[in-house]
Each structure stands twice: as C-alpha cells, then as structure tokens.
Wavefront OBJ file of the C-alpha trace (Angstrom):
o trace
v 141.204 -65.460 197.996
v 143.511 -65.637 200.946
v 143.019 -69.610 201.296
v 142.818 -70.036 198.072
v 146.673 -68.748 197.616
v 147.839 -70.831 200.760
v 146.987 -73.472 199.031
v 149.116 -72.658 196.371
v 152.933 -73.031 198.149
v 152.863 -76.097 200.475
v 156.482 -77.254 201.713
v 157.645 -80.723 200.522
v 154.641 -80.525 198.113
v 157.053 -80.923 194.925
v 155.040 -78.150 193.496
v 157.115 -76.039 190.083
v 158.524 -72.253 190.537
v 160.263 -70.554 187.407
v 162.976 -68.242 188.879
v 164.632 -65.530 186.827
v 167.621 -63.950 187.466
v 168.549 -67.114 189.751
v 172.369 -66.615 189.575
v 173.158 -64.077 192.165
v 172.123 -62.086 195.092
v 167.993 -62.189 195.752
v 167.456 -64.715 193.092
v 170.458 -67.214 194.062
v 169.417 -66.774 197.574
v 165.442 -67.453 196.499
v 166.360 -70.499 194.866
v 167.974 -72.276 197.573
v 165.561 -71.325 200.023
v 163.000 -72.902 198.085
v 164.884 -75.840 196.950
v 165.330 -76.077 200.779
v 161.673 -76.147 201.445
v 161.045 -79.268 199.026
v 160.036 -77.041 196.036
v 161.093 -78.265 192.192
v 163.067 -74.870 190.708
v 163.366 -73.741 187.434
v 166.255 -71.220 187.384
v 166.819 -69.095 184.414
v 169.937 -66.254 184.162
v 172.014 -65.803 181.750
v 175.357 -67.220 183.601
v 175.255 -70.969 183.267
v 177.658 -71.851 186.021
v 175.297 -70.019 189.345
v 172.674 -72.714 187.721
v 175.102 -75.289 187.783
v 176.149 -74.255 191.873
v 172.824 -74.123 192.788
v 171.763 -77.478 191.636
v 175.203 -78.922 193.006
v 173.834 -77.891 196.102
v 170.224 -78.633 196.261
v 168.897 -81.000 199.036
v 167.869 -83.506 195.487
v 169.678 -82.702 192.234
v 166.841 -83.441 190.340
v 164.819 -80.413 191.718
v 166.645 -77.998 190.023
v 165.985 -77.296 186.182
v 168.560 -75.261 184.543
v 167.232 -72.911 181.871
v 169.777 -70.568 181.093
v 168.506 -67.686 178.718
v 168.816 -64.019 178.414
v 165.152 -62.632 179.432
v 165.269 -59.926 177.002
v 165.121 -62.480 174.554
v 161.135 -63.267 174.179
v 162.129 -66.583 171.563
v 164.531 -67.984 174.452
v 162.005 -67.343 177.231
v 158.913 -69.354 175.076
v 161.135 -72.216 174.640
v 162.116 -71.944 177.966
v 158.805 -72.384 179.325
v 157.832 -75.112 177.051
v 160.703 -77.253 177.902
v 159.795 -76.445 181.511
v 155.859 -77.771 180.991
v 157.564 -80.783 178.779
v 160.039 -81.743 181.476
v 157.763 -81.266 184.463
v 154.593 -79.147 183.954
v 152.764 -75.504 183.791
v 154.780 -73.891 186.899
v 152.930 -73.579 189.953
v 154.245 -70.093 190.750
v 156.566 -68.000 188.277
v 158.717 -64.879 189.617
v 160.205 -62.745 187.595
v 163.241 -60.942 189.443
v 165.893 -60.194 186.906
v 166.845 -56.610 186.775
v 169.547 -54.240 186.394
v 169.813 -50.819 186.530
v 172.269 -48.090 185.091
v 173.066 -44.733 186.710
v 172.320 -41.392 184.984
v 172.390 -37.930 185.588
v 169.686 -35.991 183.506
v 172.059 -34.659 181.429
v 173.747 -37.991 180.763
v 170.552 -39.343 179.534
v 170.609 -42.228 177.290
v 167.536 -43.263 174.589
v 169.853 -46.444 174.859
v 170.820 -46.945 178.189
v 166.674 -46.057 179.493
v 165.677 -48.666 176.388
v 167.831 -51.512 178.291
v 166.785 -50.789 181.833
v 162.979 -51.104 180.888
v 163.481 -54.342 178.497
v 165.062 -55.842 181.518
v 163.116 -54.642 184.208
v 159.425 -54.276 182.790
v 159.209 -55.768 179.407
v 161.216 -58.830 180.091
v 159.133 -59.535 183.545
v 156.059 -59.524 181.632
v 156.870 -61.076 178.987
v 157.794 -64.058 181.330
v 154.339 -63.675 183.469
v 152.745 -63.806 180.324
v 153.428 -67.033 179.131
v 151.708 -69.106 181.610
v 148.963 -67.143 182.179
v 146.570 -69.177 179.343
v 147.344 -72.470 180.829
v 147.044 -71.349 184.573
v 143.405 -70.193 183.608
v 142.519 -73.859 181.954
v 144.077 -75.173 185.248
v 142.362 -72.792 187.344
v 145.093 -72.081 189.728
v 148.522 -70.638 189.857
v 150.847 -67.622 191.122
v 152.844 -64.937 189.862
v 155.177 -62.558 191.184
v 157.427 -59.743 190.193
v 160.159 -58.050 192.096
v 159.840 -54.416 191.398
v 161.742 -51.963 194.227
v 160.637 -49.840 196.742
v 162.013 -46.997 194.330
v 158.902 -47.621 191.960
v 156.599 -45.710 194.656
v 157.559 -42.401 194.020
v 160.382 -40.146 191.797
v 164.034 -40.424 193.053
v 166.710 -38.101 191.963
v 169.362 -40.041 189.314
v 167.217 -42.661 188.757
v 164.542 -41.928 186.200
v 165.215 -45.058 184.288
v 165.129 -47.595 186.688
v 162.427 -45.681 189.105
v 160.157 -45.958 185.940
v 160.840 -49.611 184.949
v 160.169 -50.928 188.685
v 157.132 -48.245 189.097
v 155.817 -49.606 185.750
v 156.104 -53.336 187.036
v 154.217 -52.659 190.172
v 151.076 -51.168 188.268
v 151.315 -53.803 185.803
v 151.351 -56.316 188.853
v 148.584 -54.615 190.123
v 146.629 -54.446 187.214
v 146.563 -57.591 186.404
v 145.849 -59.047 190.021
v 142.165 -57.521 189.237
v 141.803 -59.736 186.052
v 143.113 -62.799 187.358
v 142.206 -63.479 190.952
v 138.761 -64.162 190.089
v 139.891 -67.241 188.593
v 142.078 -68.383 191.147
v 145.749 -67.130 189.807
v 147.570 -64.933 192.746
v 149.174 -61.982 192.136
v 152.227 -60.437 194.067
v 154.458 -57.340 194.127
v 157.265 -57.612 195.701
v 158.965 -54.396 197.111
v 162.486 -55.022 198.193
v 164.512 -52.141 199.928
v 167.636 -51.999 199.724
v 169.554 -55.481 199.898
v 173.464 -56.766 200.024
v 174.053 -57.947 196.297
v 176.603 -57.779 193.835
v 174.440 -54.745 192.403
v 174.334 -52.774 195.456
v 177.755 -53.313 195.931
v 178.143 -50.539 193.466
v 176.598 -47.902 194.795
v 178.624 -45.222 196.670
v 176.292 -43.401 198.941
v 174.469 -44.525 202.611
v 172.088 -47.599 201.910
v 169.297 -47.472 205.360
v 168.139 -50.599 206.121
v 170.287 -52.574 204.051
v 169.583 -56.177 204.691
v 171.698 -59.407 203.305
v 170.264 -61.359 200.007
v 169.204 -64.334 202.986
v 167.189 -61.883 205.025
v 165.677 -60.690 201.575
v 164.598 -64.352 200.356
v 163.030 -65.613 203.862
v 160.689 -61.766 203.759
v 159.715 -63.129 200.592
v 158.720 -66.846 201.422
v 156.763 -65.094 204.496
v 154.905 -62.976 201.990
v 154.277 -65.141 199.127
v 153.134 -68.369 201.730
v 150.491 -65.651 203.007
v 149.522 -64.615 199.320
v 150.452 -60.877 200.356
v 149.166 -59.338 197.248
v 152.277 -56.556 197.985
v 155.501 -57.998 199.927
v 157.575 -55.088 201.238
v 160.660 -55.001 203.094
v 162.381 -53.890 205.532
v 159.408 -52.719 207.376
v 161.469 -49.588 208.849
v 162.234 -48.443 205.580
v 159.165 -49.561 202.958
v 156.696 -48.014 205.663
v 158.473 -44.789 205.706
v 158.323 -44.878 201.902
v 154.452 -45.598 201.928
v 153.728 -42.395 204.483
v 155.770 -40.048 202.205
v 154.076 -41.175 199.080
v 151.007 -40.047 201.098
v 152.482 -36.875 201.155
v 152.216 -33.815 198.977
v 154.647 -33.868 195.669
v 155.810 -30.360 196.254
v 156.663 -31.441 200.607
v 158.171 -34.442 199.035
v 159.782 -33.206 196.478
v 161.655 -30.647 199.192
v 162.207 -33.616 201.527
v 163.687 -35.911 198.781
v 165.682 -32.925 197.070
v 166.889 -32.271 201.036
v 167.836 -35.188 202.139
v 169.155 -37.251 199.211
v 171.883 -33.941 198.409
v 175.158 -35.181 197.840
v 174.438 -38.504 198.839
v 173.813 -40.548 195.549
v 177.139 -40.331 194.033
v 176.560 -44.012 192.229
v 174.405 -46.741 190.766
v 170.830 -46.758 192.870
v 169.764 -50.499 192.530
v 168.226 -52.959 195.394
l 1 2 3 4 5 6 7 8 9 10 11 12 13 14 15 16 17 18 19 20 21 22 23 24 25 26 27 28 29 30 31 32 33 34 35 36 37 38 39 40 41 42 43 44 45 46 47 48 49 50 51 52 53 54 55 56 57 58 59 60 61 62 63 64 65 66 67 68 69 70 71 72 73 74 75 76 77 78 79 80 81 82 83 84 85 86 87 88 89 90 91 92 93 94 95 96 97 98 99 100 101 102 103 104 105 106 107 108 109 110 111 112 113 114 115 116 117 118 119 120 121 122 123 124 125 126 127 128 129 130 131 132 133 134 135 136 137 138 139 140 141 142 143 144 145 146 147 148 149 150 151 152 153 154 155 156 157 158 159 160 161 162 163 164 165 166 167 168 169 170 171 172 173 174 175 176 177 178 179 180 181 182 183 184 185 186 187 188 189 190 191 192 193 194 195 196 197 198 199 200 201 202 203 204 205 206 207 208 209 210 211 212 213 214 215 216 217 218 219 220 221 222 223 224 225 226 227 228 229 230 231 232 233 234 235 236 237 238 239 240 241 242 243 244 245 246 247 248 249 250 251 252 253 254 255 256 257 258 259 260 261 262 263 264 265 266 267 268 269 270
C-alpha cells in the first residue's frame, strides 16, 4: 500500500488537492507549500480575499482554484466539488482542515455552542471526504486526509466539545482507511500539536511545543508524500501524548487533573 500512495503526490506532477479552511494559519500555509511544489489547489474558506492572496502569490496563477464556501453548508460543498471535477477533474487528494473550537467550562455548557464545534470539525470534514469517494473508487486511486488534533487521543479538561469533534474525526479516519485501501484510496490522520495561528493566538495558558503554521505544513508534506496512515507532530509532544494514552484512565486522569491546574484559562485549539 505504501508504493501505491507514493505514487499518489509526485512534485511538478500537476496532480488536484481540495484544501479547506485555506485562508489562514495551517491551511494558508498548506496551500502555498503545495502550490510551491507544482501541485494544482483548490482552496475553499469562507473569506474570499486569503483565496484571492494566495493565488496572487502562487508560482502560476492558474494553479489555484478559488472555491469559497462555508463547509457547514453540505449544498455549497457539492457544488463546490462539481465545479472542481468540471474545471479540472476528481481531486487527486482532498484534506479537510477547517475547524474551530469554542471554550467551555462544564457548567457553561452549550447544546449550541457543542452543535457548532462538531458541524465544523466532524460533520463538515466528512461530509467533504465523502463526496469524492464514488468517483475515486471508479478511478481506482486517490487520497484523503483530515486534520483532527492531538487533543482527540484522550479527555482534556475545558474542552469536551472540541476533544470530541477531533477524537470523532480520527476514528472516522481510521475507519474508513479499512474500507478503502483495498482499492487503492489512502487514508490519513493528521495529528497536529499545538501550532502558531490566529486560533492559538487566543489561548491564555503555556502552549509546549508550539511550532509556526510553516513548520506545521512541511510535517505534513513529509507525512502525506510517505502515505503515513497517522501524521503527528511535534514528535516531543504527540509521542508523549501516545505513552499516556497507554496509560491507566484513573493515573491519567490524576496526571492531567495535576498538571493542567490553573493553566487553561482560554480557548484550547491547535
């Protein structure tokens, strides 16, 4: 399966990647990265004028599609992807990275607030991996990817909502690796730590690790040109994360409890 997904992302190839939440931070970053290596880019977001900067600035203006939508919107994201197959063709490799995420305290909890985090960050991402999926089986080939958080592996104190949308993304992304691989479609997750965006910006409490939205776009081009069925990052931080998931709940629970006290004071988002 491994050559079979190098195959998939050659540089200067032309090949088509559908970006989502392309107008700031990981996404912008992404996008020019892979505009850089000779891909053709399909950025969606719902600001219009990020799409319009990026393709300004891409090595050929004509390798950038601009398909500005809202993703929660499942109507705007089919015609989205048929103008994308009419303009150029069924997308070589799709990524779904728009998210948000809102803070909460358990007894701030919001029916409303929890609904939006998950339509962004689950429902929306597979609502957009969905859509190709039929044609990428009649083609026989093809790649998907969704950028969940490092946060999805285990419970994190003020962030039920948005630990449960990105932990729900990464068994969906896992799941449906076992369907599709057989028939030559990749599958990745993609498991950022913490990274410099707009998002993180926000929060007010110590951020390990923290790495710029550059840093964060070249770990995934290593991952995804390997067909690294998980891509996590940075390695100091993610690994810790994987040993304590190993662990226990009730040690983990008293490590977590212990050493996040006082400290998350803010938005938690990557």
């Amino acid at each position: 399966m491994l050559n079979i997904m190098k195959t998939l992302l050659r540089e200067k190839s032309g090949q088509v990647v559908w970006l989502s939440g392309a107008s700031s931070g990981i996404g912008f970053a992404l996008a020019e990265l892979l505009l850089q290596k000779g891909f053709r880019v399909a950025v969606s977001a719902r600001r219009r004028e990020p799409l319009q900067k990026l393709a300004a600035g891409a090595p050929d203006s004509g390798a950038v599609l601009q398909l500005p939508l809202d993703v929660t919107d499942r109507e705007a994201l089919a015609t989205a992807y048929q103008t994308l197959c009419s303009q150029w063709q069924v997308p070589d490799l799709v990524i779904a990275n728009a998210g948000i995420s809102i803070h909460m305290e358990a007894a701030d909890l919001d029916y409303a607030k929890l609904k939006q985090i998950n339509e962004v960050n689950l429902l929306a991402a597979m609502s957009m991996l969905q859509l190709p999926v039929q044609d990428m089986l009649q083609r026989g080939s093809g790649y998907l990817a969704g950028v969940a958080s490092v946060a999805g592996y285990r419970g994190l104190p003020h962030a039920a909502g948005y630990v449960a949308s990105k932990a729900g993304l990464i068994a969906f992304l896992e799941s449906l690796r076992f369907d599709l691989e057989p028939h030559g479609i990749a599958v990745s997750v993609i498991n950022p730590g913490f990274v410099k965006t707009p998002l993180t910006e926000r929060n007010r409490f110590p951020m390990p690790f923290i790495i710029s939205a550059e840093a964060s776009a070249r770990a995934i081009w290593r991952g995804l040109k390997k067909g690294r069925m998980e891509i996590h990052y940075p390695p100091a931080l993610s690994l810790l994360l994987k040993f304590m998931r190993l662990l226990p709940y009730p040690l983990y629970h008293v490590l977590v409890r212990t050493g996040t006290k006082g400290r998350h004071q803010g938005k938690v988002e990557n």
